[in-house]
N, C-alpha and C positions, 0 to 999 in steps of 0.2 A: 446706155443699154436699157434696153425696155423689161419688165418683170414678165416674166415667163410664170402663167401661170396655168395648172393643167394636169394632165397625168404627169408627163416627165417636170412637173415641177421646177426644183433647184440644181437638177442634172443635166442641165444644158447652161448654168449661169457662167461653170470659166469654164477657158480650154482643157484643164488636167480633165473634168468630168466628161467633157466632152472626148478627149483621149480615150478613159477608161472605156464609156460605153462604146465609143467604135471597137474597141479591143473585145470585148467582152460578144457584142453581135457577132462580130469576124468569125468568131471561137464557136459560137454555134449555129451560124451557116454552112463553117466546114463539117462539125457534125453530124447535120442533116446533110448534107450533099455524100458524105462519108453511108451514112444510113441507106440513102436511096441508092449509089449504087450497088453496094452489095445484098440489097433486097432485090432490086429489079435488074439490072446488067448484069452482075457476076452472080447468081441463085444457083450456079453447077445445077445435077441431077437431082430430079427429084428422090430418086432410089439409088442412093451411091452403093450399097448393102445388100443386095437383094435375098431374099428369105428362101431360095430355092431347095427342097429336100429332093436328094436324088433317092431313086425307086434302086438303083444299081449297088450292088454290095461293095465294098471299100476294098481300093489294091488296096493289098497288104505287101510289103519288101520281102521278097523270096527268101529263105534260109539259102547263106552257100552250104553246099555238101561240105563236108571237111574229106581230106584226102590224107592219105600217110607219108609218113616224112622222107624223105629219098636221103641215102650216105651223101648225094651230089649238095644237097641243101645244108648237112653236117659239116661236111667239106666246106664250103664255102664261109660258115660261119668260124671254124677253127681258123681257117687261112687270113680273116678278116682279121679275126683277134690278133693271131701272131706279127701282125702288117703295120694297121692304122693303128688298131689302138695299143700296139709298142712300140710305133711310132718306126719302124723295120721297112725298108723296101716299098715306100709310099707310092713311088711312080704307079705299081704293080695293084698297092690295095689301091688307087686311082680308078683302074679297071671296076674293080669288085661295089662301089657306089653308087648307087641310085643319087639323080638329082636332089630328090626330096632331100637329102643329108648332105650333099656336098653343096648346093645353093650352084650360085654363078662361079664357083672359083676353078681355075684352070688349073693344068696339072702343074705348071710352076709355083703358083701360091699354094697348091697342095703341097708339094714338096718341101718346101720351108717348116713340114711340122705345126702349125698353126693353124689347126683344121678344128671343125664342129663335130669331132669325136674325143670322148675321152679317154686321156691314158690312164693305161694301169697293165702293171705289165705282171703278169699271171703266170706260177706255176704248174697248174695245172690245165692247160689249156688242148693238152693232148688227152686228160681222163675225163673233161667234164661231161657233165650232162646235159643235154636240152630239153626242156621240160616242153614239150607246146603250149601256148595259151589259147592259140586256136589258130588252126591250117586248111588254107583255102585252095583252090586251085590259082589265085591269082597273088594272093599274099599271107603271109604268116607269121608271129609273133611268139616268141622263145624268153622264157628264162634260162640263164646261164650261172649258175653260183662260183666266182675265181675265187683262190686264193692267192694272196700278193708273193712276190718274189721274196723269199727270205723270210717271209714276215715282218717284211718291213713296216708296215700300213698299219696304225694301230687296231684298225679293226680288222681279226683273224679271217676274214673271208667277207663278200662283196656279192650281191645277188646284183644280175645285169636283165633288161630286157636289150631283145635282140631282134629286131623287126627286116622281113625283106617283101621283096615283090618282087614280080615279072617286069619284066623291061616293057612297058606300054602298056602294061597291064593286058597284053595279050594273055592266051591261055596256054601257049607254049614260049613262050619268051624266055629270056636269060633270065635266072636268079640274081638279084640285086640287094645289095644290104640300104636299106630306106632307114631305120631306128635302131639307135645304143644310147639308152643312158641307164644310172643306177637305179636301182628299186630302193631308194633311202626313203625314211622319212626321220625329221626331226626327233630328237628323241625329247618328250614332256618332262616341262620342269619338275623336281617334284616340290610340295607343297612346305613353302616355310615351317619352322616347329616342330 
């Protein structure tokens, strides 16, 4: 083998060096080939962002009116209670559910009692009160404060929200129960010592 001598010098003397540098050019031809196209073929927009200010004053989301609470909306919330969540005559609270709360289940897996409402079954369900949180013409949101049956439930009483809609969200539609769970929140540890 004859002496190689030059810029690449002693890097062409075995195969291993010979190996490497083909390995090593390979390595940055693809990076140049990688560079050029994404400089010149794929460049997208030049203004992907455009800086435009509108002269036009900004929607704003309309306030709904609030509307007053109808006995048929009371009704429906006491009949709920007494149904689903005592677990009483479920075919019947089947009726009284909005999708949004009962998902895909049919009135057979309803009926089985294992449903996305919680029980608690309440003695005062005929004197309570509905607080609004806020009443729309198309949906509405209620607390409800029960007391448990007996006093069974170590905690003496149980603040609930109670949420419904319109069936389609039309503006005369059927009253639909959409939201029940409790208004809990954990209670803070208190502080070692």
């Amino acid at each position: 083998m004859t002496d190689s001598t030059g810029i690449l010098g002693g890097w062409l003397n075995s195969p291993r060096k010979q190996r490497r540098f083909l390995i090593i050019s390979a390595a940055i031809f693809a990076v140049g080939v990688v560079a050029f196209v994404s400089v010149f073929v794929l460049r997208g927009t030049s203004n992907a962002f455009p800086d435009t200010i509108s002269s036009q004053p900004a929607k704003l989301a309309a306030k709904e009116k609030t509307v007053p609470v109808t006995k048929q909306q009371i009704d429906l919330m006491r009949t709920f209670i007494k149904t689903a969540v005592a677990r009483k005559k479920l075919a019947f609270a089947y009726t009284l559910v909005d999708p949004d709360l009962k998902g895909t289940m049919t009135l057979k897996q309803w009926e089985t009692g294992n449903i996305p409402v919680i029980q608690y079954e309440a003695e005062n369900i005929d004197t309570a009160e509905f607080i609004p949180v806020y009443h729309y013409q198309t949906q509405a949101l209620f607390n409800v404060d029960l007391i448990p049956v007996g006093h069974t439930q170590k905690r003496p009483e149980l603040l609930f929200f109670i949420g419904m809609k319109r069936a389609g969200d039309a503006k005369t539609g059927k009253w639909l129960i959409d939201y029940w769970q409790p208004r809990w929140r954990p209670p803070i540890p208190a502080a070692p010592g």
